[in-house]
Every structure is written in C-alpha cells, then in structure tokens.
C-alpha positions, -999 to 999 in steps of 0.1 A, spaced: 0 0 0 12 35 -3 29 52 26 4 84 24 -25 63 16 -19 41 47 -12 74 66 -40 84 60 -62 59 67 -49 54 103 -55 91 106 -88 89 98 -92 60 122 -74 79 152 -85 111 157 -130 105 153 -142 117 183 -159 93 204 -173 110 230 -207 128 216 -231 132 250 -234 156 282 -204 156 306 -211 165 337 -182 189 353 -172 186 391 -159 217 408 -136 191 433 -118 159 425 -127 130 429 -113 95 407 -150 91 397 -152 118 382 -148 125 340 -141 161 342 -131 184 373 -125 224 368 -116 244 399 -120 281 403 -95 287 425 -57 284 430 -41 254 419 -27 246 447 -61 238 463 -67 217 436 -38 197 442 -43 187 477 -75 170 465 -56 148 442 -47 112 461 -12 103 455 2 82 417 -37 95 403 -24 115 371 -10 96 340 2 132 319 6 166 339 7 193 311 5 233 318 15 263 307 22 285 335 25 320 338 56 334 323 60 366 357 55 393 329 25 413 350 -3 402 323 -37 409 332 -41 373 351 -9 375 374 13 392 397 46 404 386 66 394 416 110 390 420 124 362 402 132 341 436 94 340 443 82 331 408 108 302 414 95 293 448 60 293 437 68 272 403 85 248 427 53 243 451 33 235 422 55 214 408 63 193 438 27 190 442 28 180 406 51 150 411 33 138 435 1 130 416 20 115 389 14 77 385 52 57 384 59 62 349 37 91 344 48 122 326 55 157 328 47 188 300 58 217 310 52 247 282 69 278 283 85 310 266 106 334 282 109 360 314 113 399 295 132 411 330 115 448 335 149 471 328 159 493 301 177 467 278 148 445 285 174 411 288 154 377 285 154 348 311 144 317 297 122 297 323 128 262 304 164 267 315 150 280 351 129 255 359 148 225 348 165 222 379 133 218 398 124 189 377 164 173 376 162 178 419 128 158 423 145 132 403 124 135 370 140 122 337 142 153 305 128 130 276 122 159 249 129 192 248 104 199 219 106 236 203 68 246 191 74 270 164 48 293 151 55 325 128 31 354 146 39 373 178 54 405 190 74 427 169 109 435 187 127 463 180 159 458 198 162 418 194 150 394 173 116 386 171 109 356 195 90 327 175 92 298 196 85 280 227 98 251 242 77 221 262 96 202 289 85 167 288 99 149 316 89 114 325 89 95 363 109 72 359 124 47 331 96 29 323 69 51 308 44 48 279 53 67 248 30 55 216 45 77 186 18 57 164 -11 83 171 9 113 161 28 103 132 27 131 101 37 120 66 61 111 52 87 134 32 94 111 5 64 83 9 72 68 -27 110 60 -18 120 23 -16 148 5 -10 173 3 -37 197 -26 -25 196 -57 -1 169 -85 6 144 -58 8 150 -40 -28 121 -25 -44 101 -23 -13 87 9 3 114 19 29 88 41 46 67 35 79 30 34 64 19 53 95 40 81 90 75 94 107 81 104 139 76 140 141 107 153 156 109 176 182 106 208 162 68 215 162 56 238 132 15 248 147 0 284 142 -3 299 178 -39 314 183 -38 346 174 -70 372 166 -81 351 132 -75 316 149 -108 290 148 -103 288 186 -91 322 196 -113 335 232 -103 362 253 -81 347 270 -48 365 257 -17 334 259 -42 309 247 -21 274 234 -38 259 202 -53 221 211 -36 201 185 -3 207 205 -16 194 237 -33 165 217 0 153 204 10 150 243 -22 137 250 -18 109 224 12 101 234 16 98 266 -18 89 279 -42 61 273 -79 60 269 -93 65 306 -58 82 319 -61 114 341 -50 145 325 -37 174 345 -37 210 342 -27 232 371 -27 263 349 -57 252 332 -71 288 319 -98 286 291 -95 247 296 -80 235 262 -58 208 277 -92 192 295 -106 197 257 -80 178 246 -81 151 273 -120 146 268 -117 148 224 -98 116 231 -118 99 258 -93 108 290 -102 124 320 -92 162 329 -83 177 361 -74 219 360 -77 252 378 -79 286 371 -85 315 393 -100 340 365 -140 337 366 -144 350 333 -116 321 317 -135 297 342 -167 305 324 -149 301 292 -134 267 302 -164 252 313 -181 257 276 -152 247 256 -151 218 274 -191 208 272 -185 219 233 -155 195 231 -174 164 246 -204 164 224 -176 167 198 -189 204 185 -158 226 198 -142 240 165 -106 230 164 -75 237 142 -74 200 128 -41 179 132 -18 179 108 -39 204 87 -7 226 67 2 257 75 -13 286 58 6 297 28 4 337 23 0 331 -16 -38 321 -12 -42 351 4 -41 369 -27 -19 397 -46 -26 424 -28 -8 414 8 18 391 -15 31 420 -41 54 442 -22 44 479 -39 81 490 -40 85 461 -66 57 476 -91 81 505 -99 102 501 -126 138 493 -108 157 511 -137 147 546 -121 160 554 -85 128 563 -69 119 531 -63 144 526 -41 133 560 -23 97 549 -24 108 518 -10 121 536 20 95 559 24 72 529 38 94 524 65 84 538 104 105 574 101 128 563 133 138 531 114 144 556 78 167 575 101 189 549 109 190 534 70 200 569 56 223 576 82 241 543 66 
C-alpha cells in the first residue's frame, strides 16, 4: 500500500471523536469523576488529588510578565511558587507518568529588556525531584510580537519529563507524513520495497502549529491561549484512553478539551471567573464533539492564497531602472527606522 494512503487511513481512524453526550463537570476531585475544573488556585486543587492519580501533567504557567491574570513578583518568588506547584505535581504523577511543562521566556523589567528563559530556570526543579528530560520539543509558530531591539521571538519550548524509566510513549497516534512516501529501498533482501513506515514518521521535536492569534478558529479572550492540536500530540502520546490528564494552569481549559476529544479524563484550575466560564463551555463543546478546532496535521497557511494584494510588495511595481523606487521603497518604513537606513 502506499505510505500516504496508509497514513491516511490510520488518521482517519485515530483522531473520530468518540465522546458525543453531556459531561457532567465537578468543581472538586474525585477519581469518579470524568471532568473536574476548579476556580480557584491550583494549589487547592492539588491537595484534593490522592497520590500516583495523574498519568500526563501538562500546563503552561505564567511566564511573571504582569499580564492581566498574574502578579509580577521578584524572580526568587516566581521560582518558589513554580516549585510548590510542581512538587505537588510529582506527586500526583502515577510511576511512569509524565510531565509537560510549556513555556517561553521572562522579559526582565529594565531598560535593555534582557530575557530569562524559564525552560532553563525551571529545569533544575524537575532534575532535583529526580524526573528524567525525555524531549525538549521547540513549538514554532511564525506570529507574535514585533521586537525592535532583538529578534523577534517565535518559539516556545515544552519540557517533557517522565517519572521514571519505564513510561508509555506511543509515537503511532501522532505520526505526520512522510517526506518522501514513494521511496524504496534500492539494494539488499528488501530491494524495491517501500522503505517508509506506512503510519508516518516520527515527528521530531521541532513542532511547526500556528499559535492562536485574533483570526484563529479557537481564539477567546483569553490573551496566551495554546492551540489544542499541540496538547493532543501530548495527549496521544503519553496517555491512554481512561488516563487522568492534568492542568494546574488550566485557563480557558483546552488541555481538558484535549483530554476529553480523546476519551481521558481532565483535572485543572484557574483563578480568572471570566476564563472559568470560558473553560467550562469549551469543554461541554468538546465532549459532544462540537468545539471547533484547528485539525491535526492540517498545513500551515501559505500567504500566496491570500491573494496579490498582501503578496506583491508595492516597491516592486516601480520600474527598478529609475532610483525612486528605491526612495519609495524607504518611504514605507516607520521614520525612526528611515533615520537609521540613511544615516548608513
């Protein structure tokens, strides 16, 4: 059979969503329960949650940059606090369990604005409760904030740790096709036969998924909202049907979406009302299979189809043979970054 063909097949067969009835959403935990979301602080949550009960912890927490939903506080502190939750964490973790942690980077509050990155923070939180670094996975998307005195920052990185050495890890469910499905083996016993996996390749550690900004299918308020393919790729992973999912930093609840598209259980907590509200209808959308998602694997948007007008820089519909293009090139730019150029 052909490797795409059989790729896609399996797909098809993978990702239906099962789960197409009512859910009914506790405010405490309890292992009886499908779905819990707390309104409250996390910790709270966690102190209801027996020991070895969680199969996948997976988060993003706050990144100590003052947004709307958190308190700047000193770098110590955000540490301190990162380490509670995380200790608490570890503890619900079933032997063999596993750890997500998603994050970008600290902007420290001074004029040269220096970054801290908190994957290289936090890791020693993780290495000191004896957790095992598995991935370091970069999630790459191509929107964001603008810098002017640094490079634009366009990735993230997830942390997945695992509790010890034995741990389940299915790459099967999250496979993407093949670069070269067609190729075959040219020598040996095996000559002429497909040399791909019909399911796909592994997909690396480099994850290439649009972030949710303004235009995105599954944008709310909520304003550092992570897309759910990438927590389904963890979810799919790392869990098995009926597994207890985990988010302490829960927010408009798209890991419990994730969890419950694929027939787990979720467990999260947020401390905003208005995100609880949010949460709590994402997630009754997600289990009678209605919440609009980005769909796996679905390719990234290609700026050609969005036609010649957004595609066709203007500077290049002068004719370059006369100088002014070049001068109407620069024109467009913001004046402070035309100073700079002419004083070249």
């Amino acid at each position: 059979m052909d490797c795409s063909l059989a790729l896609s097949a399996v797909k098809a067969s993978q990702f239906i969503v099962v789960a197409k009835k009512p859910i009914t959403i506790a405010s405490r935990f309890s292992p009886d329960e499908q779905v819990v979301l707390h309104e409250g602080d996390c910790l709270e949550l966690l102190r209801q949650i027996p020991d070895h009960s969680v199969r996948l912890v997976v988060t993003s927490p706050p990144y100590n940059l003052g947004k709307s939903y958190e308190r700047r506080q000193s770098v110590t502190d955000y540490v301190t606090f990162q380490t509670r939750v995380i200790e608490e964490c570890v503890r619900t973790l079933v032997d063999g369990g596993s750890i997500c942690w998603q994050v970008g980077n600290h902007v420290q509050k001074s004029a040269q604005s220096s970054i801290l990155p908190l994957d290289i923070l936090l890791y020693p939180v993780f290495a000191n409760l004896g957790l095992r670094l598995r991935n370091r996975v970069i999630w790459h998307f191509e929107h964001g904030l603008h810098c002017t005195n640094r490079l634009s920052g366009r990735y993230e990185t997830v942390l997945w740790f695992t509790k010890g050495d034995s741990y389940h890890f299915d790459v099967d469910p999250i496979r993407i096709p093949q670069k070269y499905p067609g190729k075959k083996h040219f020598k040996g016993p095996r000559a002429g036969h497909y040399s791909c996996n019909p399911l796909g390749k592994n997909p690396g550690d480099v994850w290439i998924i649009p972030n949710v900004k303004s235009n995105h299918v599954e944008k709310t308020g909520h304003p550092c909202q992570f897309p759910v393919e990438l927590i389904e790729r963890l979810v799919l992973s790392l869990t098995k049907p009926g597994d207890w999912v985990l988010d302490p930093f829960v927010g408009v609840g798209t890991s419990i979406a994730a969890a419950v598209r694929h027939q787990r259980r979720g467990a999260g907590a947020e401390k905003e009302s208005q995100f609880v509200a949010i949460a709590r209808e994402r997630i009754r959308l997600a289990a009678s299979g209605e919440l609009k998602t980005r769909p796996m694997l679905k390719p990234v948007f290609d700026p050609k189809d969005a036609g010649r007008n957004l595609t066709s820089a203007p500077w290049h519909e002068a004719n370059s043979v006369y100088p002014e293009a070049s001068i109407r090139q620069l024109a467009l730019l913001e004046p402070s970054v035309r100073k700079r150029r002419v004083a070249r």
